[in-house]
C-alpha positions in Angstrom: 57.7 -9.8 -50.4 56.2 -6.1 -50.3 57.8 -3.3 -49.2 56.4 0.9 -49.3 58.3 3.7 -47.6 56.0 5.6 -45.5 56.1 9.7 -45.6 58.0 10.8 -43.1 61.3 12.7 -43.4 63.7 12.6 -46.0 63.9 9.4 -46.4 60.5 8.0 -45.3 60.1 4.8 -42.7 60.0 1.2 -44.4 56.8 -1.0 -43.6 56.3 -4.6 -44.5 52.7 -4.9 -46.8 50.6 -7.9 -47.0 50.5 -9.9 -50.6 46.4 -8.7 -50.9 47.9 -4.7 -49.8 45.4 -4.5 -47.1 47.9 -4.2 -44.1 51.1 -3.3 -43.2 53.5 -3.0 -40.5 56.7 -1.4 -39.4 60.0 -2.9 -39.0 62.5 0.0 -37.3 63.7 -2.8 -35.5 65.3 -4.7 -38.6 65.3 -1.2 -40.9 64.7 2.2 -40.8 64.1 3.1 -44.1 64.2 1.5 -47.8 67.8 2.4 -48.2 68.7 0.8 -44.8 67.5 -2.2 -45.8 68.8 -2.3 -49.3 72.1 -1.3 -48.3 72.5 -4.1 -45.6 70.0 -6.9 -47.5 72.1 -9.9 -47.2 71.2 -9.2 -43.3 68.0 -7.8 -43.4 66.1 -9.8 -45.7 65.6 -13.0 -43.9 64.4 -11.0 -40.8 61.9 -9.2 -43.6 60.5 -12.2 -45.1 59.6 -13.5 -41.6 57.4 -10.2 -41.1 56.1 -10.9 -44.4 55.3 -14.4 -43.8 53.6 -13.5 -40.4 52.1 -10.6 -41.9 50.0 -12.6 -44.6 48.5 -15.2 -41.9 45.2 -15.1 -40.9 46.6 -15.2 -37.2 49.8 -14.7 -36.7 49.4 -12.4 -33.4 52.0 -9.7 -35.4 52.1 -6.5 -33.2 51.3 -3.4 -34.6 49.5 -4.2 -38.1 47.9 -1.2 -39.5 45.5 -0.5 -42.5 48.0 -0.2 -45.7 46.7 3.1 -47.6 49.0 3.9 -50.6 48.8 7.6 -50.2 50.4 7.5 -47.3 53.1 6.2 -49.1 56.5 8.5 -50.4 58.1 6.9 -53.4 59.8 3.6 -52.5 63.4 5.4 -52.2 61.9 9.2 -51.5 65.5 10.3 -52.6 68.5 7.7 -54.2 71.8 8.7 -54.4 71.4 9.0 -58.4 69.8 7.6 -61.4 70.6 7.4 -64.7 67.9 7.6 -67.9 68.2 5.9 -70.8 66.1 6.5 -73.5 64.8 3.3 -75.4 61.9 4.9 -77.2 63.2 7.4 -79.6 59.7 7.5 -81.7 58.5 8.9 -77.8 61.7 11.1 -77.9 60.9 12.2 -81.5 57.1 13.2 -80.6 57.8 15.0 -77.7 60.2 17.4 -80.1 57.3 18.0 -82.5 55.5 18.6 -79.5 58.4 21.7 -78.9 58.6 22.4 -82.7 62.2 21.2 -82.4 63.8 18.6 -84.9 65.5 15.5 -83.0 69.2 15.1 -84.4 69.3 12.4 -86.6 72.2 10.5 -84.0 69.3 9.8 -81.7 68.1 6.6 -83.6 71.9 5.2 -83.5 73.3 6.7 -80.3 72.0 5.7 -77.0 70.3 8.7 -74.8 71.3 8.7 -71.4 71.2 11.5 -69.1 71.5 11.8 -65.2 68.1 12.6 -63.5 67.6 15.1 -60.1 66.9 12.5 -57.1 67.2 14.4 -54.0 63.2 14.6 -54.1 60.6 12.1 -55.8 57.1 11.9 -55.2 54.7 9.7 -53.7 52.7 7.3 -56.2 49.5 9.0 -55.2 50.9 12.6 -55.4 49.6 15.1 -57.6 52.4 16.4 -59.8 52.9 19.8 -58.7 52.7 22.2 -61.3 52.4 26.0 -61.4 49.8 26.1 -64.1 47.9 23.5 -66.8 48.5 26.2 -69.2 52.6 24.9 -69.5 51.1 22.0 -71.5 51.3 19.4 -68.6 52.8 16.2 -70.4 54.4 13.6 -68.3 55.8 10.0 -68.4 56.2 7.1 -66.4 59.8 5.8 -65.4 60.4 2.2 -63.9 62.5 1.3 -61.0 63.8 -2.0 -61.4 
């Protein structure tokens, strides 16, 4: 099953998306948003794999299927009460302190990293990154929500 947030509000609006991402539809009527559903799944996901089901036939009469376009999408959870980092590549962690001129303590290749990241606002997957100037040095990673 496939499922986006759209942009809209905090929080964005969940949609169903086909398996070949070429349509999509809302669901308000099962949940609002990504965190509705996630937080009430054991209800909600039977009623979502249905839409999904109906979704990917050829003519399944579904009401309200639109054109899925991925930048209209917000990130999957536009905000999450919290997340925590943990760094597993200390040779990135180590480059990105040469980078600074900075030495990396030596701890870092026995201690685990972990650090609590801002979540009140992420960004769409087809977002730019906004950024005051390129002259900062833009450098950016990827993190994966599992």
């Amino acid at each position: 099953m496939k499922l986006a947030s759209l942009k809209q509000g905090r929080d964005g609006r969940l949609i169903v998306v086909s398996r070949d991402l070429k349509s999509a539809v809302e669901v308000p009527h099962i949940a609002g948003t990504m965190q509705d559903a996630l937080d009430r799944w054991a209800e909600v996901e039977p009623e979502l794999q249905s839409v999904y089901q109906k979704l990917n036939q050829q003519s399944s009469g579904l009401a309200g299927v639109f054109e899925f376009r991925p930048q209209d999408c917000a990130s999957p959870l536009p905000r999450a009460y919290q997340w925590a980092d943990g760094s597993a590549y200390v040779n990135h962690v180590e480059l990105v302190r040469k980078a600074r001129n900075s030495e990396m303590p030596a701890s870092f290749w026995t201690d685990p990293l972990m650090y609590q990241g801002g979540s009140d606002s992420f960004i769409g997957p087809c977002d730019d990154i906004p950024l005051g100037s390129e002259e900062w040095g833009i450098d950016f990673e990827a993190e994966i929500a599992v």
